[in-house]
Biopython code that builds the backbone (N, CA, C, O; Angstrom):
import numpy as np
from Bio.PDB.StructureBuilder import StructureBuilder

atoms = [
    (1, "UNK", "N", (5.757, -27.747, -20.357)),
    (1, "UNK", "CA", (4.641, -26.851, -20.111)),
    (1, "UNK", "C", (5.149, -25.577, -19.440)),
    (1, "UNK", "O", (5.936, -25.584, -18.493)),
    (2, "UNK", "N", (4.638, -24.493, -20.002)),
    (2, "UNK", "CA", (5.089, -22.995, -19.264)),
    (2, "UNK", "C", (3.949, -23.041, -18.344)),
    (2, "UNK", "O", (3.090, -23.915, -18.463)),
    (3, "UNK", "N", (3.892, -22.035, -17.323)),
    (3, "UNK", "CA", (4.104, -21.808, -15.726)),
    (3, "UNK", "C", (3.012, -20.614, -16.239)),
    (3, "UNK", "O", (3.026, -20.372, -17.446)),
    (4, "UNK", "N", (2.116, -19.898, -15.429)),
    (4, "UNK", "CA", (1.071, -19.195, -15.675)),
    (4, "UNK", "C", (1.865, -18.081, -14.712)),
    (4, "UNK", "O", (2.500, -18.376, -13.699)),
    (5, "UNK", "N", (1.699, -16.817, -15.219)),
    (5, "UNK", "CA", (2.068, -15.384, -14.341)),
    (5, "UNK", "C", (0.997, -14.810, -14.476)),
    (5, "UNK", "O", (0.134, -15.034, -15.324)),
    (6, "UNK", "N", (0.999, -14.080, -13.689)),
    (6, "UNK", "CA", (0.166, -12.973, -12.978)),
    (6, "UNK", "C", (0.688, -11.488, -13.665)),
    (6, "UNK", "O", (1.792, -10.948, -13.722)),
    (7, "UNK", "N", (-0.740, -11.093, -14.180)),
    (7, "UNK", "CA", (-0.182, -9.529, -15.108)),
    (7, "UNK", "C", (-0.893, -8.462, -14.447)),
    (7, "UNK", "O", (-2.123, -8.439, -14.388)),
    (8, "UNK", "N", (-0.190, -7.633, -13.978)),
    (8, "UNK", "CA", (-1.316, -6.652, -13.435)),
    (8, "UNK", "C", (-1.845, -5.473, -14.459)),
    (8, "UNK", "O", (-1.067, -5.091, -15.333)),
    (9, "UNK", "N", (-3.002, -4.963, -14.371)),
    (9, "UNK", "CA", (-4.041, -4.521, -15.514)),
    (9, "UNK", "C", (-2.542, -3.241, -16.102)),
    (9, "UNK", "O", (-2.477, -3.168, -17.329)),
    (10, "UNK", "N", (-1.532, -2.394, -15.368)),
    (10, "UNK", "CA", (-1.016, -1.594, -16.035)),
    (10, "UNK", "C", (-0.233, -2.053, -17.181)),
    (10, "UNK", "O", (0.071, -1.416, -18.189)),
    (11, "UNK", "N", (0.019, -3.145, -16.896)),
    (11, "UNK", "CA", (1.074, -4.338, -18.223)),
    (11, "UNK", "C", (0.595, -4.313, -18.963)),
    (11, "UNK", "O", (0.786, -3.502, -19.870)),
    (12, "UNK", "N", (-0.282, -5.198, -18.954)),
    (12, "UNK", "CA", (-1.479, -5.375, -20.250)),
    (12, "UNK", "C", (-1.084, -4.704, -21.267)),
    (12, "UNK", "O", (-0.379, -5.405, -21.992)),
    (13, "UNK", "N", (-1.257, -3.395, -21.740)),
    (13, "UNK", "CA", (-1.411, -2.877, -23.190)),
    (13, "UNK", "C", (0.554, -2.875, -23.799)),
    (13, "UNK", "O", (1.045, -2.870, -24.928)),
    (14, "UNK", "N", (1.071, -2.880, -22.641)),
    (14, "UNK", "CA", (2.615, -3.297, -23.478)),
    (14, "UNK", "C", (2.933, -4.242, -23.960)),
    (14, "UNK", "O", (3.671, -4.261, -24.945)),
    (15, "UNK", "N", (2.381, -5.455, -23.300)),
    (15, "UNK", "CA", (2.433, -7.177, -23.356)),
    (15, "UNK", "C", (1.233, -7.132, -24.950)),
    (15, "UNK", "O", (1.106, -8.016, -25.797)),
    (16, "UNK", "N", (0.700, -6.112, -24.893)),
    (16, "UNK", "CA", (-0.353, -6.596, -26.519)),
    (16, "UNK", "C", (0.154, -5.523, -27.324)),
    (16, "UNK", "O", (-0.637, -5.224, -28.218)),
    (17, "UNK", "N", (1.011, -4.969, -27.312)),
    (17, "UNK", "CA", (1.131, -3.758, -28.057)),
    (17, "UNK", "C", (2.684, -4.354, -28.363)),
    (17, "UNK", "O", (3.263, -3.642, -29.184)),
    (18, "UNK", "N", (3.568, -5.612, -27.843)),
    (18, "UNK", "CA", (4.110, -5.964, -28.551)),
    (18, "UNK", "C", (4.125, -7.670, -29.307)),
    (18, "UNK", "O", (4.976, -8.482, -29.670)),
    (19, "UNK", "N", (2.821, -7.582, -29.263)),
    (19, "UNK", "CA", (2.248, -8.817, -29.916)),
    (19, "UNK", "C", (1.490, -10.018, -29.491)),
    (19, "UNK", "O", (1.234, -11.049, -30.113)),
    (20, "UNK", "N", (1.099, -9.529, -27.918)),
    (20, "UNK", "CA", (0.466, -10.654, -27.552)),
    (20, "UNK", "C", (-0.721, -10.922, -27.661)),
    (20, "UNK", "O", (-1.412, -9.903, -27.651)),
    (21, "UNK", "N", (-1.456, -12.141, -27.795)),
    (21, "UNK", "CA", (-3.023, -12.116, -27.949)),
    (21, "UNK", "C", (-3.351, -11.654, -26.108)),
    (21, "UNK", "O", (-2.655, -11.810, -25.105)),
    (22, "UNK", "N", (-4.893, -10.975, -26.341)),
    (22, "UNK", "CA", (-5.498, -10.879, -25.234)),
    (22, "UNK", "C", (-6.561, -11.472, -25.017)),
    (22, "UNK", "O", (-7.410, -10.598, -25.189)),
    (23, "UNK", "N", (-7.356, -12.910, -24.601)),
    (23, "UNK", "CA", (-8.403, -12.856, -24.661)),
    (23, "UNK", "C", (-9.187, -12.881, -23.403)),
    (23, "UNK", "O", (-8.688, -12.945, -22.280)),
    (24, "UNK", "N", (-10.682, -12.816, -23.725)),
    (24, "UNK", "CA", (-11.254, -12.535, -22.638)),
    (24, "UNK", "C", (-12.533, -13.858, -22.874)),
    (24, "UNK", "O", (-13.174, -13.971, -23.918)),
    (25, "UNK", "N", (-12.700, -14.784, -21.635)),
    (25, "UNK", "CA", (-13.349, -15.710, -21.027)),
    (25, "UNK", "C", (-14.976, -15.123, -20.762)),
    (25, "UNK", "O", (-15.866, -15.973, -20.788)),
    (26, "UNK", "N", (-15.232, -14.151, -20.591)),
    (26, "UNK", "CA", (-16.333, -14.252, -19.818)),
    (26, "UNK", "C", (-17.419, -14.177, -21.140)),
    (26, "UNK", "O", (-17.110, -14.101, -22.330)),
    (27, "UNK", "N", (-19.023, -14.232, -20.446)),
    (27, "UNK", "CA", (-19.995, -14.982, -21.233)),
    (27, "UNK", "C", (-20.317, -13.383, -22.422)),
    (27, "UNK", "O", (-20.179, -12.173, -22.242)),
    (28, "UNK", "N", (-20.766, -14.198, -23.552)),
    (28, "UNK", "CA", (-21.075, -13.016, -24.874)),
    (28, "UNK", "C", (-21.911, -11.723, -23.811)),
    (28, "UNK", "O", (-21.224, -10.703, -23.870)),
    (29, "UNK", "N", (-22.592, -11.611, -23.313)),
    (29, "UNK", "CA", (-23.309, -10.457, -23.021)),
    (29, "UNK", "C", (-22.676, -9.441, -22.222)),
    (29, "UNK", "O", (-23.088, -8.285, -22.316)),
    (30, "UNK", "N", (-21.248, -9.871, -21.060)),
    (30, "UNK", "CA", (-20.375, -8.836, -20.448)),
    (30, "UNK", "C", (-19.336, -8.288, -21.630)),
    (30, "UNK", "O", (-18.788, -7.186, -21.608)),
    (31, "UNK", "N", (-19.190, -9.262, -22.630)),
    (31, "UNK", "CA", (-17.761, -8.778, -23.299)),
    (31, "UNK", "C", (-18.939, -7.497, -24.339)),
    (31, "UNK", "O", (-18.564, -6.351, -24.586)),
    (32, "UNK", "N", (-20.016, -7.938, -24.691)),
    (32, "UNK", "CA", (-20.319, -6.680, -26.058)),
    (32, "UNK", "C", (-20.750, -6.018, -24.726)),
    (32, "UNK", "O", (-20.575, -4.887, -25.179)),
    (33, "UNK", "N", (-21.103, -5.815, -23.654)),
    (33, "UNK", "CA", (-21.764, -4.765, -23.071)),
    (33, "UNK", "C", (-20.327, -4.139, -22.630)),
    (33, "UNK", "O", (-20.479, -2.949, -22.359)),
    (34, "UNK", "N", (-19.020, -4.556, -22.478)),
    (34, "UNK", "CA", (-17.875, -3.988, -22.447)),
    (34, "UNK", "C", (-16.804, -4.752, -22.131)),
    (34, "UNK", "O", (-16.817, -5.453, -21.119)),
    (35, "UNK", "N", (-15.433, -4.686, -23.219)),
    (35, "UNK", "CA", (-14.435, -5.186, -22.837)),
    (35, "UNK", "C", (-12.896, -4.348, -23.284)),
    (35, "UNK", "O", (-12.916, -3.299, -23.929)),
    (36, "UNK", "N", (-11.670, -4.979, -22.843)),
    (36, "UNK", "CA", (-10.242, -4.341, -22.842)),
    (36, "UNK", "C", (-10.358, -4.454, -24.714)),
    (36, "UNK", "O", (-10.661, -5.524, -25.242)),
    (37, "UNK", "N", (-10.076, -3.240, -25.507)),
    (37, "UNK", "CA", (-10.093, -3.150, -26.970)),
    (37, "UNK", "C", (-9.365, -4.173, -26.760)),
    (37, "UNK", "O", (-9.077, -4.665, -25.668)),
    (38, "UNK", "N", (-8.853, -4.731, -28.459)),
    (38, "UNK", "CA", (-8.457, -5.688, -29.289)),
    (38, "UNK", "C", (-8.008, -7.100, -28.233)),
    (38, "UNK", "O", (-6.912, -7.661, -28.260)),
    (39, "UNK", "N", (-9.077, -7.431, -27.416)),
    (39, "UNK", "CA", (-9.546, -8.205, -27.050)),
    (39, "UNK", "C", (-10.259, -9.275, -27.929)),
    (39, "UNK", "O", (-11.087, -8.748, -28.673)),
    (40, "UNK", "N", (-10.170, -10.715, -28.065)),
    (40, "UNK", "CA", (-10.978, -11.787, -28.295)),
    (40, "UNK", "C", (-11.509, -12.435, -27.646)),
    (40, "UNK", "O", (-10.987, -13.259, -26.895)),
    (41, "UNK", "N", (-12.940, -12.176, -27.804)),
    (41, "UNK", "CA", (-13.445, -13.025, -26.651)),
    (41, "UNK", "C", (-13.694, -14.874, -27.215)),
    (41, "UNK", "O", (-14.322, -15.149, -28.237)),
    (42, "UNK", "N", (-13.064, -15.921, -26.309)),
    (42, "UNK", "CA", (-13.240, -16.956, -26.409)),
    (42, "UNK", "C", (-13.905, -18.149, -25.398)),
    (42, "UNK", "O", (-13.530, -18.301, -24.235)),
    (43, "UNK", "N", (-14.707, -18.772, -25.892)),
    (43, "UNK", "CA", (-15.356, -19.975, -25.225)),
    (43, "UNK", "C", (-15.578, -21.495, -25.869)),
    (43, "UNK", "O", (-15.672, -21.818, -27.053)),
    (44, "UNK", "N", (-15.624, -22.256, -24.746)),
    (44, "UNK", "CA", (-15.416, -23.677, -25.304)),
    (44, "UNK", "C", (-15.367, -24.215, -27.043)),
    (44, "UNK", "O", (-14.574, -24.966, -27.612)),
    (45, "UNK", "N", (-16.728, -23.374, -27.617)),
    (45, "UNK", "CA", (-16.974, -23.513, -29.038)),
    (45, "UNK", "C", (-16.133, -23.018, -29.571)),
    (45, "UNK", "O", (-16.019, -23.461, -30.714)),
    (46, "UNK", "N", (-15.041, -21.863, -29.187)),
    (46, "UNK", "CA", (-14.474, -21.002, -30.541)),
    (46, "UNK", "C", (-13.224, -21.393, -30.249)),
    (46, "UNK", "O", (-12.397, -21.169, -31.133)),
    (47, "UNK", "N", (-12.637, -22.193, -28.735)),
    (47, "UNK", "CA", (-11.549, -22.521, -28.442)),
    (47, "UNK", "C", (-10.906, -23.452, -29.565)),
    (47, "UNK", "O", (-9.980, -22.856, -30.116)),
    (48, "UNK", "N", (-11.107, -24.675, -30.048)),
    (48, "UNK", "CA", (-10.254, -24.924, -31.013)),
    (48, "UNK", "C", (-9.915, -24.546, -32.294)),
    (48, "UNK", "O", (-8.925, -24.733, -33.002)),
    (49, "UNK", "N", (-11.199, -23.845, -32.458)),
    (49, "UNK", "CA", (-10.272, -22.899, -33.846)),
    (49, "UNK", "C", (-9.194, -22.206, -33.490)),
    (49, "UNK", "O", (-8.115, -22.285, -34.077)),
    (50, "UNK", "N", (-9.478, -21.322, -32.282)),
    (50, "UNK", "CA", (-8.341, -20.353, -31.797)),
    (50, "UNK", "C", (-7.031, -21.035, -31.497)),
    (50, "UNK", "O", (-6.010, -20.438, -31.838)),
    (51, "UNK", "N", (-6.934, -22.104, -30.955)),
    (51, "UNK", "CA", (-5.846, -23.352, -30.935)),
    (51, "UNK", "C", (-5.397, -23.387, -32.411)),
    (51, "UNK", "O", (-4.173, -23.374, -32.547)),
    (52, "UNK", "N", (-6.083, -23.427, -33.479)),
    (52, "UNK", "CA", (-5.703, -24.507, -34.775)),
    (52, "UNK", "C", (-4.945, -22.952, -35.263)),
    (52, "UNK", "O", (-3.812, -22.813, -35.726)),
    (53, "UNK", "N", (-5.724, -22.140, -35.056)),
    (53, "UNK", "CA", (-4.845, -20.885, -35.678)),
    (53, "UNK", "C", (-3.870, -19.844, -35.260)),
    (53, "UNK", "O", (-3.502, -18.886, -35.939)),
    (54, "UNK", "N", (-3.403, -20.236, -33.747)),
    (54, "UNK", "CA", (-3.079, -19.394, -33.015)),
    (54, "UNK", "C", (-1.260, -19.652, -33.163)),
    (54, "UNK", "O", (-0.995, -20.647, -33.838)),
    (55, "UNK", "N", (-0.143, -18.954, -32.670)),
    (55, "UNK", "CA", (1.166, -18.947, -33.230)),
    (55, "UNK", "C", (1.359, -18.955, -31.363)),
    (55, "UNK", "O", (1.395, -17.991, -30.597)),
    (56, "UNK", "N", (1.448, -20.321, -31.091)),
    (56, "UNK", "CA", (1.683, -20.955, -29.697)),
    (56, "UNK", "C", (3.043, -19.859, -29.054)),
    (56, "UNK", "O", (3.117, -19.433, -27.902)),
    (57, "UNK", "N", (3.833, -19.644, -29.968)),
    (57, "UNK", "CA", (5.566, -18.488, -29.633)),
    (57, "UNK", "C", (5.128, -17.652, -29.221)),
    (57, "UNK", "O", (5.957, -17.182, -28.442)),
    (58, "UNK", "N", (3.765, -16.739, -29.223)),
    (58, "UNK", "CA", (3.244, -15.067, -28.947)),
    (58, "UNK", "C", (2.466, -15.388, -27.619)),
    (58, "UNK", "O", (1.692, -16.338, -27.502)),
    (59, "UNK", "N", (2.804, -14.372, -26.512)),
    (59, "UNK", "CA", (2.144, -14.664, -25.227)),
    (59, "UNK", "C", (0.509, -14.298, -25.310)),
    (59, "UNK", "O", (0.100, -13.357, -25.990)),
    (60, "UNK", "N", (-0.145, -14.947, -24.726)),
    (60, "UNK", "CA", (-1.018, -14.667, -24.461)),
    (60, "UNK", "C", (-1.554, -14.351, -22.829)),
    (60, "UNK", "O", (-0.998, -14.701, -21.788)),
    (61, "UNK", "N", (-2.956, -13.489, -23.018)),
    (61, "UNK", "CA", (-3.594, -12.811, -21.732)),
    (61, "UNK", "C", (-4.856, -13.399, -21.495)),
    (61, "UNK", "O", (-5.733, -13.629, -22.327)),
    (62, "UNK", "N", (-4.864, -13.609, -20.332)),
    (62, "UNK", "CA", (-6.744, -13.997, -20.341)),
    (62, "UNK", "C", (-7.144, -13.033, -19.070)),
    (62, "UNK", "O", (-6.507, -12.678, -18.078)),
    (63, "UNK", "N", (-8.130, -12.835, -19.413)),
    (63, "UNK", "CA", (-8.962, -12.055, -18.755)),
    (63, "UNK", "C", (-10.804, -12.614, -18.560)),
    (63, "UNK", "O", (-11.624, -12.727, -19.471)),
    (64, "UNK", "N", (-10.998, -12.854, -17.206)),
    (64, "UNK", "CA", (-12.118, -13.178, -17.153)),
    (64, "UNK", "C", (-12.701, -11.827, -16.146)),
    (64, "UNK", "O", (-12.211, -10.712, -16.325)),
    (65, "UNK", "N", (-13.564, -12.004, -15.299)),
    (65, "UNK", "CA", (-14.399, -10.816, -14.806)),
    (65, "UNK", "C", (-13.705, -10.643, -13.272)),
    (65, "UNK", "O", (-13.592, -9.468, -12.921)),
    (66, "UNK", "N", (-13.240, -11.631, -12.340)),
    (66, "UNK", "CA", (-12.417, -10.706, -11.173)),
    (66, "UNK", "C", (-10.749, -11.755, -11.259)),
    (66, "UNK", "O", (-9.836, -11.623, -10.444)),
    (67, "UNK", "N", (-10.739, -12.538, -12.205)),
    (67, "UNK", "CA", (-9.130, -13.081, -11.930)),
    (67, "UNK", "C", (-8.998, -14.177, -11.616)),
    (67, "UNK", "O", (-7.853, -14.627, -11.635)),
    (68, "UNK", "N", (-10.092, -15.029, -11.211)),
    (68, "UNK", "CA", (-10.035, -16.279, -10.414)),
    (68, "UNK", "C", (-10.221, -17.537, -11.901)),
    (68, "UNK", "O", (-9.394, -18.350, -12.315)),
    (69, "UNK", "N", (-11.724, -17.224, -12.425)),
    (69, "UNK", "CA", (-11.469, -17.807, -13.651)),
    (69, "UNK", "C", (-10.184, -17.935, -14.619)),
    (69, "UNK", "O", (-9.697, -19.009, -14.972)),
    (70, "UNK", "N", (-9.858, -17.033, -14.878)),
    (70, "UNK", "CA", (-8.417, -17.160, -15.997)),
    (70, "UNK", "C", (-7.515, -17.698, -15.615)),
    (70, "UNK", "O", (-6.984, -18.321, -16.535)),
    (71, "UNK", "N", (-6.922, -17.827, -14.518)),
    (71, "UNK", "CA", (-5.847, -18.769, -13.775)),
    (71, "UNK", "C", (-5.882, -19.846, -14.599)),
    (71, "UNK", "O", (-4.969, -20.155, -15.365)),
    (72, "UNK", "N", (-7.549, -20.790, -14.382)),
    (72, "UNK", "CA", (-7.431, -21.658, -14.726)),
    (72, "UNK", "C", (-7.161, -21.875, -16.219)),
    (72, "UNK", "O", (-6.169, -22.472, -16.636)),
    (73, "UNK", "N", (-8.133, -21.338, -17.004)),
    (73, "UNK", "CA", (-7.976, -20.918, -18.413)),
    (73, "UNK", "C", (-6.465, -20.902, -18.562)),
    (73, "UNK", "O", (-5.956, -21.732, -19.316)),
    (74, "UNK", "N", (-5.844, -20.194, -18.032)),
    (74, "UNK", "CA", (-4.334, -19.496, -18.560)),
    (74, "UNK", "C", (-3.893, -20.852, -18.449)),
    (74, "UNK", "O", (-3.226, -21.335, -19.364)),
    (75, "UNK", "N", (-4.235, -21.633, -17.269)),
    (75, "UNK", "CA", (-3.192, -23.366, -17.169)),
    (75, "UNK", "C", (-3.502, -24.381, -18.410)),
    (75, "UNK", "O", (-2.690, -25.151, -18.922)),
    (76, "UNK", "N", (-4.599, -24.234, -18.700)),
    (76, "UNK", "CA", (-5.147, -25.074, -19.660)),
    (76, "UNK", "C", (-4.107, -24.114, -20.859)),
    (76, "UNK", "O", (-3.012, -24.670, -20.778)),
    (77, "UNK", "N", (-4.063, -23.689, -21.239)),
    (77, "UNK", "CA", (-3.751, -22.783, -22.365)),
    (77, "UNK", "C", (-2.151, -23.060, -22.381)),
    (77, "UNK", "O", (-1.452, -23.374, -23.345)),
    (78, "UNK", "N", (-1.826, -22.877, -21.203)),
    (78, "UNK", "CA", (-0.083, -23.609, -21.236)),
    (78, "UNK", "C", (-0.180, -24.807, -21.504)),
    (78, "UNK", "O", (0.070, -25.174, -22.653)),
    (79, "UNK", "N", (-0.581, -25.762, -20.486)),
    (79, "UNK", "CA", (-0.753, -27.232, -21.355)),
    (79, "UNK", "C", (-1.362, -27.741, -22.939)),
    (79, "UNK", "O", (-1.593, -28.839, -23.445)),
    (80, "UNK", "N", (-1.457, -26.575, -23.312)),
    (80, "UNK", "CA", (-1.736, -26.763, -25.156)),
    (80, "UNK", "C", (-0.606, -26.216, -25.789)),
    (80, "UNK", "O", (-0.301, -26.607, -26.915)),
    (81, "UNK", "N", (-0.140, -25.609, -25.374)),
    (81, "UNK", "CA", (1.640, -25.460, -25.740)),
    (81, "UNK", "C", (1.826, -23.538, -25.843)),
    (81, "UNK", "O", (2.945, -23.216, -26.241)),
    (82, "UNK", "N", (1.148, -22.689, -25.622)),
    (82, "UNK", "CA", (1.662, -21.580, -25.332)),
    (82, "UNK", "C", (2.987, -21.281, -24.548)),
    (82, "UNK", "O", (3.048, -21.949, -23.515)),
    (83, "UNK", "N", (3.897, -20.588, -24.723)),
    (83, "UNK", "CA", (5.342, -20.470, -24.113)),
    (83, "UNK", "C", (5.100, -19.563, -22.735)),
    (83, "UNK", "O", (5.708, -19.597, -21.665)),
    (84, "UNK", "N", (4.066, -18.803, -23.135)),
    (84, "UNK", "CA", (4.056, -17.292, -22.167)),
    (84, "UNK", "C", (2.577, -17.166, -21.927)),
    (84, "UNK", "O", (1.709, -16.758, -22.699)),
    (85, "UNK", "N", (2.478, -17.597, -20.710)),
    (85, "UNK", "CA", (0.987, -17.849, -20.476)),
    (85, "UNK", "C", (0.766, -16.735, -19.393)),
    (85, "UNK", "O", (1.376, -16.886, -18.334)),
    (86, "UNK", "N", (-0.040, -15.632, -19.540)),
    (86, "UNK", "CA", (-0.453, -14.600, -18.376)),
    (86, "UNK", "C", (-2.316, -14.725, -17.759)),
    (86, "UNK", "O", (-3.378, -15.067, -18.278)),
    (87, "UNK", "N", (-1.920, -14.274, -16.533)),
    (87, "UNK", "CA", (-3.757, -14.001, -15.689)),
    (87, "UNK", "C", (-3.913, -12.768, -15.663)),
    (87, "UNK", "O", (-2.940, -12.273, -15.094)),
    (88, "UNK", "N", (-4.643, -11.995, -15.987)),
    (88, "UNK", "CA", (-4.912, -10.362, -15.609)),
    (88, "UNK", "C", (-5.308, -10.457, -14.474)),
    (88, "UNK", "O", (-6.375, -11.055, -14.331)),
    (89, "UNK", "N", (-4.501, -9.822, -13.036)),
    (89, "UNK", "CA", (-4.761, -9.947, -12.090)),
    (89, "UNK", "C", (-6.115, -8.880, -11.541)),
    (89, "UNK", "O", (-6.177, -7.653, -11.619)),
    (90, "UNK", "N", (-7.023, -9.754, -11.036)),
    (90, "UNK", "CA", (-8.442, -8.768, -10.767)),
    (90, "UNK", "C", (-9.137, -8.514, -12.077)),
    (90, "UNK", "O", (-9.781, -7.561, -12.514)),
    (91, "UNK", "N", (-8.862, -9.446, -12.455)),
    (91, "UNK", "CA", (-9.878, -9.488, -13.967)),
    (91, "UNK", "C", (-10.254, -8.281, -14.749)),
    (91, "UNK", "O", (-9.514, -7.297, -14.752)),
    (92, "UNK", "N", (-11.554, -8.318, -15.518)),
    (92, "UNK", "CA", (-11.769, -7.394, -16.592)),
    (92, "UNK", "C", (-12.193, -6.083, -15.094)),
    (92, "UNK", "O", (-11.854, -4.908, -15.236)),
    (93, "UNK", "N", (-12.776, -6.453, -14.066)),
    (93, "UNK", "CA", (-13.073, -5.485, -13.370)),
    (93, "UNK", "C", (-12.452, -4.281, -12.609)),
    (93, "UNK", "O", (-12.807, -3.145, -12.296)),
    (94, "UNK", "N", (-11.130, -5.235, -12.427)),
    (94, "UNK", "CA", (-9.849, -4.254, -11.840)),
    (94, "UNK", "C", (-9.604, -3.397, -13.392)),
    (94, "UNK", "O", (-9.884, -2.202, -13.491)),
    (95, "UNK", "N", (-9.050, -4.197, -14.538)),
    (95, "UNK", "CA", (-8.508, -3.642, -15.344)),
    (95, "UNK", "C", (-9.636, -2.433, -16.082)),
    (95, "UNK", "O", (-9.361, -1.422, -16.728)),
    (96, "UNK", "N", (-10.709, -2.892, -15.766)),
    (96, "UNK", "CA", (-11.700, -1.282, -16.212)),
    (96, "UNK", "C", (-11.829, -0.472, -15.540)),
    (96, "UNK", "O", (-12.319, 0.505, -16.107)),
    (97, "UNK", "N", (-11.460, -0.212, -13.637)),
    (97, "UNK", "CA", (-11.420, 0.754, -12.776)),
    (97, "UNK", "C", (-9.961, 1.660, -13.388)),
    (97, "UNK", "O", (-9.694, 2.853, -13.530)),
    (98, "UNK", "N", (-9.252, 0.382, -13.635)),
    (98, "UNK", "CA", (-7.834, 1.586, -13.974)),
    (98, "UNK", "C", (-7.983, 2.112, -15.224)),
    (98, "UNK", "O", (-7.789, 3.319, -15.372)),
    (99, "UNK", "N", (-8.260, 1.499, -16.053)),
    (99, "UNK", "CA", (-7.921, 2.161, -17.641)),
    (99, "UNK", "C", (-9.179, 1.807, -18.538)),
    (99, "UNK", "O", (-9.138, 1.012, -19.477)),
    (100, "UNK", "N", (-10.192, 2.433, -18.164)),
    (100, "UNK", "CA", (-11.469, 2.847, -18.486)),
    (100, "UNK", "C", (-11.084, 3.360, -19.583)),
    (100, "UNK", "O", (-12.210, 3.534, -20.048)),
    (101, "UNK", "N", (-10.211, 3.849, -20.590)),
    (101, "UNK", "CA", (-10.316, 4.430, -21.751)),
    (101, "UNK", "C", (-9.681, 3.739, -22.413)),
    (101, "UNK", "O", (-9.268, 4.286, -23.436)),
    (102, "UNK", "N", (-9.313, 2.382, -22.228)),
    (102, "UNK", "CA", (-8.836, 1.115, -22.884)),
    (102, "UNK", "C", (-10.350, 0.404, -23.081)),
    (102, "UNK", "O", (-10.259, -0.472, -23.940)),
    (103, "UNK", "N", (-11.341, 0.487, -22.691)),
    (103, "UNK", "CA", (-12.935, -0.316, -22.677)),
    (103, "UNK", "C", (-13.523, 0.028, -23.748)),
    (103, "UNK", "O", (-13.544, 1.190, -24.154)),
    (104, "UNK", "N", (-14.222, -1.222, -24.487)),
    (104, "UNK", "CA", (-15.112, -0.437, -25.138)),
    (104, "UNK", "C", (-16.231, -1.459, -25.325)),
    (104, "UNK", "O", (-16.131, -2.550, -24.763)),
    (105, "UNK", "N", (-17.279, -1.172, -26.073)),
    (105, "UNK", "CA", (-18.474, -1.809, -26.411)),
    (105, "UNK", "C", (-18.643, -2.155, -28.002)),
    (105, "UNK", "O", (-18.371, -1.279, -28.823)),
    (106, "UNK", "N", (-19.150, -3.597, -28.475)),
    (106, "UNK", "CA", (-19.566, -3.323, -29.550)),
    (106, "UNK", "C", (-20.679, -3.116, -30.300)),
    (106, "UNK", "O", (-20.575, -2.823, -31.491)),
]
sb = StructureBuilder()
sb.init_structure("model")
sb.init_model(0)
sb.init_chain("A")
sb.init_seg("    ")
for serial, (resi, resn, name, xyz) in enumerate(atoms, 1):
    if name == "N":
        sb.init_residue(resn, " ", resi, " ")
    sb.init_atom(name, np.array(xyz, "f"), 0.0, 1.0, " ", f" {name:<3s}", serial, name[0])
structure = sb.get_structure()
């Protein structure tokens, strides 16, 4: 099992810009009212598809709303066999004070 790190919101778009998934935890109505672009948002229901289709070798990000949620998420997500398991530190909220022109709505 890989070990969960801590990403702080300036990482982020290098860690997905060289292939990592990003997803985001929190409930359908914060992610369309706004989230980090090419973001997926996932929950219990959409989690094992995302498992059945996902390429376990590519790191992934989770992002929930202040950082505390995704920890856990991110542990669960290593114990399913991800290599490179990250937390966006201070969640979607830190990471939208800094880079507000990474946000969007759908």
């Amino acid at each position: 099992m890989s070990e969960v790190t801590s990403i702080a919101p300036a990482d982020v778009m290098d860690k997905v810009s060289q292939g990592a998934y990003l997803v985001d935890i929190r409930d359908v109505n914060s992610y369309q009212n706004s989230h980090i672009k090419n973001s997926e948002r996932i929950d219990n229901e959409s989690l094992p598809t995302f498992l059945r289709e996902a390429d376990m070798d590519k790191p992934i990000i989770v992002c929930c709303y202040h950082g505390i949620s995704s920890i856990q998420a991110a542990g669960f997500l290593a114990q399913q066999g991800f290599d490179e398991v990250y937390s966006l530190t201070g969640g979607f909220a830190a990471y939208s004070l800094q880079h507000p022109e990474h946000c969007s709505s759908l």
